[in-house]
C-alpha positions as CSV (number, residue, x, y, z in Angstrom):
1,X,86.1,116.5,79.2
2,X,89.9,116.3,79.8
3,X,91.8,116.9,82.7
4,X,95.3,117.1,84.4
5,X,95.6,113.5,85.9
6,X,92.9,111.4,84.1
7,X,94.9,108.9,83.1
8,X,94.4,108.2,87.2
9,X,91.1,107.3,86.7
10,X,93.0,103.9,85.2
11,X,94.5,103.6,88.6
12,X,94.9,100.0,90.0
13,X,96.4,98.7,93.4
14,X,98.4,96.0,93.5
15,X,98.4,95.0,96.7
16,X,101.9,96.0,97.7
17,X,101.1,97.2,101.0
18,X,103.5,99.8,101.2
19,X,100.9,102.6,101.8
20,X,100.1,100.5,105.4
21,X,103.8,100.5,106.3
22,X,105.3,103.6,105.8
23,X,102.6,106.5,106.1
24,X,100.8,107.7,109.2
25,X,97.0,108.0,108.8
26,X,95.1,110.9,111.0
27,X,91.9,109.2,112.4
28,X,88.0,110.7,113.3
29,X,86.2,109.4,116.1
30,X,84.1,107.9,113.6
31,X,86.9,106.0,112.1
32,X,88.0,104.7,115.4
33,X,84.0,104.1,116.5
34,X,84.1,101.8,113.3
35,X,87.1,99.6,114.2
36,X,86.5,99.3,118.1
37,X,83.0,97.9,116.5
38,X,84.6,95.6,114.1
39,X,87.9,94.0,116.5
40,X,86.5,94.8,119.9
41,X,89.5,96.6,121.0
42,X,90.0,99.6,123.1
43,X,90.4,103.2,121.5
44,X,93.5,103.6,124.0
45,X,95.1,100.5,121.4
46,X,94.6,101.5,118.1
47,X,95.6,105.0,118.5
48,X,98.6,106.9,118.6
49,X,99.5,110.5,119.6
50,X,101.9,112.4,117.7
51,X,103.1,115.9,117.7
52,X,103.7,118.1,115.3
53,X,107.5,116.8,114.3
54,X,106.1,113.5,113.9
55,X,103.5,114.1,110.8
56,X,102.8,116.4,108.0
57,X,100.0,118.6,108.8
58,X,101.2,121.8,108.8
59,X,98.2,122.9,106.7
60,X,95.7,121.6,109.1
61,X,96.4,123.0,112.5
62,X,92.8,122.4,113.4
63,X,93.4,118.7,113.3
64,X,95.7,119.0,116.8
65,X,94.4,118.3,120.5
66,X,95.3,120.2,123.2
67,X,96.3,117.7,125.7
68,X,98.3,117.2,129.1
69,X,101.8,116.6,126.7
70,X,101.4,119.1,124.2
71,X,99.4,119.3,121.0
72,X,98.9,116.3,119.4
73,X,97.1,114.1,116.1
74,X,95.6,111.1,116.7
75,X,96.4,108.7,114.2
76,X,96.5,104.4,113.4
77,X,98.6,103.0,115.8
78,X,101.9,100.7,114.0
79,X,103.4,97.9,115.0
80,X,106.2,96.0,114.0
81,X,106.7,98.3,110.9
82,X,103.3,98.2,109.7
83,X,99.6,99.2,110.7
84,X,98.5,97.1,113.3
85,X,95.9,95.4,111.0
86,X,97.8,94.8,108.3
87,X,97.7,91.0,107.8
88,X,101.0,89.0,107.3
89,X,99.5,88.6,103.8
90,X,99.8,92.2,103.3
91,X,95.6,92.7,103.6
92,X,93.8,94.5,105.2
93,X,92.0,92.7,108.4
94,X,89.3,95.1,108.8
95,X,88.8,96.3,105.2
96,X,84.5,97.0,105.7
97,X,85.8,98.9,108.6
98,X,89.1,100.6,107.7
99,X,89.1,104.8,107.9
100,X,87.8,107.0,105.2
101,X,91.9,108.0,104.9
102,X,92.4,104.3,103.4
103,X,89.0,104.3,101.2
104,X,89.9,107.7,99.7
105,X,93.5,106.9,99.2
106,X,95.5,107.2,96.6
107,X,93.0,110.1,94.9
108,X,93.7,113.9,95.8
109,X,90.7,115.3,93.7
110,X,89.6,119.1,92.8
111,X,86.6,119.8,92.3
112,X,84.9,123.4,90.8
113,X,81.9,125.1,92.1
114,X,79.9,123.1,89.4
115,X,80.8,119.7,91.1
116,X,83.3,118.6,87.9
117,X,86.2,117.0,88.6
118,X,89.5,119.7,87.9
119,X,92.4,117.9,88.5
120,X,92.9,114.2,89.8
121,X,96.7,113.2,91.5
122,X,97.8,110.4,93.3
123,X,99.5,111.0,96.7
124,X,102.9,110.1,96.8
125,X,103.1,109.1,100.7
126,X,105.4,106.2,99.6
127,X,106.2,103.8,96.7
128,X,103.5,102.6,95.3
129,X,104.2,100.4,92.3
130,X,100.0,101.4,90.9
131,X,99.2,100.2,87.7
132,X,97.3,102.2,84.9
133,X,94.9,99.9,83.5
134,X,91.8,99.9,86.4
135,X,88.4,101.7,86.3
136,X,87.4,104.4,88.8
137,X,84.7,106.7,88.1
138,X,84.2,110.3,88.8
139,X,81.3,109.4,90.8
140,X,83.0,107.5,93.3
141,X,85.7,109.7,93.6
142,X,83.3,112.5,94.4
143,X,81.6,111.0,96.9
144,X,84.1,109.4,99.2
145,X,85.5,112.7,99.1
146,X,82.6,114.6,100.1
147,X,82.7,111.6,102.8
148,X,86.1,112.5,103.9
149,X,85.7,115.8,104.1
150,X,82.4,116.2,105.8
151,X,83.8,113.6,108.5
152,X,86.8,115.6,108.8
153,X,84.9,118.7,109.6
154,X,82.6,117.3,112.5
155,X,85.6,115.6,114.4
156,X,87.4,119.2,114.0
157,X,84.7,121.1,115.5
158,X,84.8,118.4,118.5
159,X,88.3,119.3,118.7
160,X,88.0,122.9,118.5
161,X,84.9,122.2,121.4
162,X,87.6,120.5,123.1
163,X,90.4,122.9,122.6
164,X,88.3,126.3,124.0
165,X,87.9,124.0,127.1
166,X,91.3,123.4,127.5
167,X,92.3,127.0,127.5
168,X,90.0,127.9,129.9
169,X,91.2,125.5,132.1
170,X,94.8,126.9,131.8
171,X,93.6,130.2,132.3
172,X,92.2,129.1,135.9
173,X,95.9,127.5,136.2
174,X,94.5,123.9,135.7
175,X,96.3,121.6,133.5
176,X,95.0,120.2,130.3
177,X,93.1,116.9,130.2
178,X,94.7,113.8,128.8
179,X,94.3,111.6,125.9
180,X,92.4,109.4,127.9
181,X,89.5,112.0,129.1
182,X,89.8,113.3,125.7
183,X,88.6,110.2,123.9
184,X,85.8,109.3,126.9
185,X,84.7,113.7,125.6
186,X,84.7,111.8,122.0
187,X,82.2,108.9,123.6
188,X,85.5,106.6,122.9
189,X,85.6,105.0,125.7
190,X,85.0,101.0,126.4
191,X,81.6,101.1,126.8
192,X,81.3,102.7,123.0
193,X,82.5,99.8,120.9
194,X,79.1,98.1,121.0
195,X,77.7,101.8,119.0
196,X,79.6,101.9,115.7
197,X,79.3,104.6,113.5
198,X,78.0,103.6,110.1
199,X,80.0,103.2,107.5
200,X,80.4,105.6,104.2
201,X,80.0,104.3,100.7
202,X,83.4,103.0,99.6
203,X,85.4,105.3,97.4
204,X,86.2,104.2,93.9
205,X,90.4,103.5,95.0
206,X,90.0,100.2,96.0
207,X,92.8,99.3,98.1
208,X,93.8,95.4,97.5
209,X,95.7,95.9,100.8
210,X,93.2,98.5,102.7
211,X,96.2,100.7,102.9
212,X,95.9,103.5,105.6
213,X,97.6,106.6,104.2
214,X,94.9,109.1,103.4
215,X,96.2,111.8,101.1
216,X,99.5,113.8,101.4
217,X,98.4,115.7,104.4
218,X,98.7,112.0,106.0
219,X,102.0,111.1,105.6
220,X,104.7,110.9,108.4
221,X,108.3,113.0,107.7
């Protein structure tokens, strides 16, 4: 059965690694679970907080904790231009362990009620010079959506947990917590990284770089 944008079911990567430099990725606590796992590092280094000026999320106001500073995202730290795991050979260093946002990415797929794919696009967070003659199926697709989503949704209803608490505490004239005692609410703290969280079934979009961009909703203004 045809459908708007299945010519990107040829979709290949080539390894550009543009998708690691430009775009900001929104993390889950599973994501960052993974990765503190995998490199040992603290939560408090491989995230960053942003506010609303600093990413495109304006359709996902759910995805933004109420801290000490403000509201804020939690997303893949950068450095020097790029992700911090981007390798100088413009790989990805923790690929078995990268975020959903990177397995999923470039694929923004619909889906009906009957589980058939609708439409398929590619997210244009930043050049990507893709080629058209790779293999994806609607399989994969489907199911490291389903991952992303349903991911996603727990670490939102952690946030919203966090968020009613955080209210309440300004109603008793208390301040907000910080990013700090909201990641040790998450179970992020140092003492985590030896408990990863398991990792999803790769989605079809196999990023030659492990590019962390995750869908439109991911990229930075």
């Amino acid at each position: 059965m045809k459908f708007p944008g299945e010519r990107f079911l040829r979709f290949r990567c080539t390894g550009c690694g543009n998708c690691c430099r430009e775009p900001l990725l929104p993390l889950t606590d599973g994501d960052v679970r993974r990765i503190m796992a995998r490199t040992g590092d603290r939560a408090t280094d491989l995230v960053r907080w942003v506010d609303r000026d600093g990413i495109e999320l304006d359709d996902e106001p759910e995805a933004f904790v109420e801290l000490r500073q403000g509201r804020r995202a939690m997303v893949l730290r950068h450095e020097r231009g790029a992700c911090r795991y981007l390798g100088p050979d413009s790989r990805c260093t923790i690929y078995e362990a990268r975020p959903l946002g990177c397995r999923v990415y470039p694929f923004d797929p619909t889906f009906g009620r009957d589980g058939k794919l609708r439409r398929l696009r590619v997210v244009q967070a930043t050049d990507c010079p893709y080629g058209l003659d790779g293999k994806n199926s609607v399989r994969d697709i489907r199911e490291g959506d389903d991952a992303y989503q349903a991911a996603h949704h727990r670490y939102n209803e952690r946030i919203a947990e966090w968020n009613r608490a955080q209210r309440a505490r300004k109603r008793a004239g208390r301040s907000a917590g910080t990013a700090r005692q909201f990641l040790k609410f998450l179970g992020l703290d140092e003492a985590s990284a030896a408990s990863p969280a398991p990792a999803p079934r790769p989605a079809a979009a196999r990023q030659g770089s492990g590019s962390p961009a995750g869908r439109a909703r991911a990229s930075s203004r």
